[in-house]
TORFI-5749 format. One record per atom (N, C-alpha, C, O): residue in three letters; x negated, y, z negated. Coordinates in steps of 0.1 Angstrom, whole numbers, plus 5000, padded with zeros to 4 digits. Each point is the difference from the previous one (the first is absolute). Layout:
# TORFI-5749
ALAXYZ
...
This chain:
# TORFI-5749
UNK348545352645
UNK501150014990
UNK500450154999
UNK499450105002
UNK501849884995
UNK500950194998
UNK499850064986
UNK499750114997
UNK500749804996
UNK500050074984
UNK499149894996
UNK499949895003
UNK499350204988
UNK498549934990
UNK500550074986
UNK500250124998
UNK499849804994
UNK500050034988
UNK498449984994
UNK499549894999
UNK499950244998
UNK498349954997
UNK500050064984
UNK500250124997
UNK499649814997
UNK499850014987
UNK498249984990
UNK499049985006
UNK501150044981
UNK498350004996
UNK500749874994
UNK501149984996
UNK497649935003
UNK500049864993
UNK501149885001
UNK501150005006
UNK498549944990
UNK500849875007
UNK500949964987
UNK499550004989
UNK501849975014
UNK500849964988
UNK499349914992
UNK499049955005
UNK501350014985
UNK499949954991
UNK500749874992
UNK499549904996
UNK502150175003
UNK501149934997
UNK500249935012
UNK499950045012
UNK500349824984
UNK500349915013
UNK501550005001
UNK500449915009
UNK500950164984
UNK500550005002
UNK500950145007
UNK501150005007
UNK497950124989
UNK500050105012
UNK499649975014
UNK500450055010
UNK498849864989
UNK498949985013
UNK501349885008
UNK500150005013
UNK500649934979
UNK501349915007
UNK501050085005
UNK500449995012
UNK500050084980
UNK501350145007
UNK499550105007
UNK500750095004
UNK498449914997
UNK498950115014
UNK500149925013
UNK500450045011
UNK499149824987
UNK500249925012
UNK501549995003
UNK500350025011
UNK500649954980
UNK500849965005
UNK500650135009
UNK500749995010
UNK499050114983
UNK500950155007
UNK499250005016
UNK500850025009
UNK498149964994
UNK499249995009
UNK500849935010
UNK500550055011
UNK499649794985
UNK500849895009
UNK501450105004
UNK500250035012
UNK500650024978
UNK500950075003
UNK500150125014
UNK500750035009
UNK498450004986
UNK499850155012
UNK499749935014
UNK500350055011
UNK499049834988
UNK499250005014
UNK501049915012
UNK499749945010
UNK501350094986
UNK501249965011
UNK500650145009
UNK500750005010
UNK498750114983
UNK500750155000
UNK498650045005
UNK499949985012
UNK499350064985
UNK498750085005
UNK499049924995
UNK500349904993
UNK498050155014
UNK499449934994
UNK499050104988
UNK499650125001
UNK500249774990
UNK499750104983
UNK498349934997
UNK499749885002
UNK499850184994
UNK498349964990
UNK499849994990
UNK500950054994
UNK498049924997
UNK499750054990
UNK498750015004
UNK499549935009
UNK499750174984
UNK498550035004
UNK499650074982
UNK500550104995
UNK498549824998
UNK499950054987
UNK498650015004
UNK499349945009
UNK500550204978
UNK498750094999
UNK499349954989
UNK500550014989
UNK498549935012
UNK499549984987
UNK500050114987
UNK499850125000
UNK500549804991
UNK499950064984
UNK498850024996
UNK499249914999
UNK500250244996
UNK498850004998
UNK500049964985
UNK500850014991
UNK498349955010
UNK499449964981
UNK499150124993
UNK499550004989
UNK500650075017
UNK499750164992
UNK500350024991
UNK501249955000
UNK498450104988
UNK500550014987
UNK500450165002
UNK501049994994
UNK498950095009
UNK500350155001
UNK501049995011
UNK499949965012
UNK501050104980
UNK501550035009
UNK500250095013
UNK500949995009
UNK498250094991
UNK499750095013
UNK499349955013
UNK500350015012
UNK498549924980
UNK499549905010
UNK500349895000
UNK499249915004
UNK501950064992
UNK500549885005
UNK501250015012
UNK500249935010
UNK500550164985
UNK500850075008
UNK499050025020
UNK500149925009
UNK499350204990
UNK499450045010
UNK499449855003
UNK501049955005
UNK498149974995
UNK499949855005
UNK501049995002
UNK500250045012
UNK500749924982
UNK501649965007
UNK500350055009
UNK500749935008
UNK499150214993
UNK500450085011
UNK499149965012
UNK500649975010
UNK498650024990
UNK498949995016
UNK500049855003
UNK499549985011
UNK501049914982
UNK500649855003
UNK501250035009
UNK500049975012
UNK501050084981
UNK501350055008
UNK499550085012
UNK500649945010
UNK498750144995
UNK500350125014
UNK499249905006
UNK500150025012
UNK499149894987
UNK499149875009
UNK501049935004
UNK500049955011
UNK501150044982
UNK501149935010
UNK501550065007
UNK501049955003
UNK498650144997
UNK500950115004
UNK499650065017
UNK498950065000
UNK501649935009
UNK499850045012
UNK500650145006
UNK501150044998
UNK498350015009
UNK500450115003
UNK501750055008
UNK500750104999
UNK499549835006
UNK501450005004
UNK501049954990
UNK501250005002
UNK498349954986
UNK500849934994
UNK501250094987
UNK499450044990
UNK502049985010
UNK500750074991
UNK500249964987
UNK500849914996
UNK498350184996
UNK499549944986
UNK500950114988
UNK499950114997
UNK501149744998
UNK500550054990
UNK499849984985
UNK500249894994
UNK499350224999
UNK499550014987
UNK501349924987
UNK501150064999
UNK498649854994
UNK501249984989
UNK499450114991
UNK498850045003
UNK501850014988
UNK499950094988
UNK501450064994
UNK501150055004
UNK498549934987
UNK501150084990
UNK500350105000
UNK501150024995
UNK498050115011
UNK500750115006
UNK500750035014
UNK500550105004
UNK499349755005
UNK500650045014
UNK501350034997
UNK500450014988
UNK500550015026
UNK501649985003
UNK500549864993
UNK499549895003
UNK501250134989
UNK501349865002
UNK501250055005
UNK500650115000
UNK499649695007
UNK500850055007
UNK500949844997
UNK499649914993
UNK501850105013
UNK500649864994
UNK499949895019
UNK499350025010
UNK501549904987
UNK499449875008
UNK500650075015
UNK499349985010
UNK501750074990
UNK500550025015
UNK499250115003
UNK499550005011
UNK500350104984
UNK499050095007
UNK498749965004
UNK499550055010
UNK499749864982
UNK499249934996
UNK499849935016
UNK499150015009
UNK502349904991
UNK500049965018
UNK500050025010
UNK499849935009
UNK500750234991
UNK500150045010
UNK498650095002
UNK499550035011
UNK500149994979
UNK498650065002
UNK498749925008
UNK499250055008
UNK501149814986
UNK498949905004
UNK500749995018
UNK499350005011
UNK501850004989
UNK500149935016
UNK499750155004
UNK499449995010
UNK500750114986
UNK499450135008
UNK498249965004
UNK499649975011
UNK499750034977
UNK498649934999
UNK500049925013
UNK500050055011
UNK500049884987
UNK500149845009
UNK500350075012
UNK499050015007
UNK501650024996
UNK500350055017
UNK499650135004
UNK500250055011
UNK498950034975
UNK499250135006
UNK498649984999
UNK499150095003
UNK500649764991
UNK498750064996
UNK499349875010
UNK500649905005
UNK498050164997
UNK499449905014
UNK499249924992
UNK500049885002
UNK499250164986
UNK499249914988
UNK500849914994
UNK501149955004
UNK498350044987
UNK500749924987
UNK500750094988
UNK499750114995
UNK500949835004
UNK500350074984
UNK499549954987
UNK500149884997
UNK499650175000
UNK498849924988
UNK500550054984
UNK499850124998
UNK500749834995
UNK500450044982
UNK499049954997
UNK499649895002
UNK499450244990
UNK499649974991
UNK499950034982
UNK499950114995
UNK500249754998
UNK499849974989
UNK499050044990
UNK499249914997
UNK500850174998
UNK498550034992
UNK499749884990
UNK500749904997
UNK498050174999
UNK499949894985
UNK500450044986
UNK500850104998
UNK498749844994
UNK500550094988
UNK499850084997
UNK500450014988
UNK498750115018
UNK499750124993
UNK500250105015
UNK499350095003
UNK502049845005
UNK500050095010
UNK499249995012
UNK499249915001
UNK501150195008
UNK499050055015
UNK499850104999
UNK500850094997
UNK497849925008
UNK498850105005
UNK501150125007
UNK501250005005
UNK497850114994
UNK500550135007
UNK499949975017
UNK500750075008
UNK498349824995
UNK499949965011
UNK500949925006
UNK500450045011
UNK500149884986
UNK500949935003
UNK501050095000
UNK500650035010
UNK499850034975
UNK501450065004
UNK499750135010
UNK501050085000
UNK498349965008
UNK499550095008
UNK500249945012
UNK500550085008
UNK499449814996
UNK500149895008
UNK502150005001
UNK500449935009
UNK500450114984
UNK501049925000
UNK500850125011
UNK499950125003
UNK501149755000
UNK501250145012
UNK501050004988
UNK500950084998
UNK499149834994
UNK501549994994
UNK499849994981
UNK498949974996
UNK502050054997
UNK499549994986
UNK501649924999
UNK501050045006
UNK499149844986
UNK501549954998
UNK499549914986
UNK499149934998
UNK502050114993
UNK499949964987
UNK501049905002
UNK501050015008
UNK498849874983
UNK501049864998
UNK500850044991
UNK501249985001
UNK498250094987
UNK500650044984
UNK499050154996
UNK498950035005
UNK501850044985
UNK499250064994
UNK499349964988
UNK499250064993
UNK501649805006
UNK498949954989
UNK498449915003
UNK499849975011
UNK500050024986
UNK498349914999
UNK500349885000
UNK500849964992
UNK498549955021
UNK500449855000
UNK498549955004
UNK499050065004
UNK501149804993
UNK498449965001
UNK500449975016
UNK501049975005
UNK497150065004
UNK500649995013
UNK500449885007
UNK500549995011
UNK499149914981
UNK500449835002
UNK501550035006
UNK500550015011
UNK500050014972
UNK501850025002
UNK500650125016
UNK501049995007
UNK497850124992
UNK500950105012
UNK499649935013
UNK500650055010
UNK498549844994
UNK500049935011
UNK501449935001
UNK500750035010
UNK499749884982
UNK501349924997
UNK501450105009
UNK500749995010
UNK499150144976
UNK501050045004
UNK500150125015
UNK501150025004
UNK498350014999
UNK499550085011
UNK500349865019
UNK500450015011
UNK499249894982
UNK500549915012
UNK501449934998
UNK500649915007
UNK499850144982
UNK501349954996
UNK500950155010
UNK500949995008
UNK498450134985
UNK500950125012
UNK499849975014
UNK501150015006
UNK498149965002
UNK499449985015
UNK501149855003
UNK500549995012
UNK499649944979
UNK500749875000
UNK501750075004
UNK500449995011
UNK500250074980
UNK501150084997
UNK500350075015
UNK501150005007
UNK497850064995
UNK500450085013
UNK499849925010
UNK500850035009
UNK498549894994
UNK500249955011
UNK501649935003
UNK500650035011
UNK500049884978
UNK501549985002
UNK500750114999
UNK501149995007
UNK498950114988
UNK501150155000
UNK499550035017
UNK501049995007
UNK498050035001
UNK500049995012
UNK500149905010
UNK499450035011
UNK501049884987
UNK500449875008
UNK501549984997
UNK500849975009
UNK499550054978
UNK501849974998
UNK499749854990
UNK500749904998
UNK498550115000
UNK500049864991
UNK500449984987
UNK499550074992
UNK501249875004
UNK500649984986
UNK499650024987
UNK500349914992
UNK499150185005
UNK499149984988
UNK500250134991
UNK500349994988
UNK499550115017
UNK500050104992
UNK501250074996
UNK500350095008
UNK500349904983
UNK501550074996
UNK500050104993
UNK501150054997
């Protein structure tokens, strides 16, 4: 697979978990895409729940693989840059590209230590259910802005 979306814990909403698949079915005519989820720790302490989180996530992270951090401090950027970025990815990188999703109290200094790239969806705070949705809704986006396909205006 080229692009992995690896995220902590498994949705919830069965109706996030419906428009994730469906964005998935979408993409995989265009590249092929993953999901790979990290377990949720049940830690009651937010630091160590976090760090667990963190060493779930780099167990599935490979060494060749181009790991992009979501966060609210990365770059934004809008959909056509957005595409032409990814088809840059895609045709420079020999790994995978992997987005990863934190949980709710974030990623470890390890993980974000781990990242080549930092890219924010919003500067606002979204649960990561919803930034899976929307994050394969952008990868969805760019794949027709780079094919010529009808969708994005």
């Amino acid at each position: 697979m080229k692009i992995i979306i690896l995220s902590v814990g498994k949705t919830r909403d069965g109706h996030l978990a419906a428009l994730a698949d469906r964005y998935f079915q979408r993409i995989s005519p265009f590249l092929k895409a993953g999901l790979e989820i990290a377990p949720e720790s049940k830690d009651g302490n937010a630091a160590r729940k976090v760090e667990r989180e963190g060493k779930e996530i780099l167990k599935k992270i490979r060494e060749r693989d181009f790991v992009v951090v979501l966060d609210e401090g990365g770059g934004e950027t809008d959909s056509l840059s957005f595409a032409r970025w990814l088809s840059e990815m895609l045709d420079g990188t020999d790994g995978r590209i992997v987005f990863v999703i934190g949980g709710a109290f974030g990623l470890s200094g390890e993980v974000r230590d781990r990242a080549n790239h930092f890219l924010s969806l919003s500067k606002m705070t979204m649960p990561h259910e919803l930034c899976r949705v929307f994050l394969l809704e952008q990868v969805y986006r760019a794949c027709t802005i780079l094919r010529g396909v009808d969708y994005h205006h």
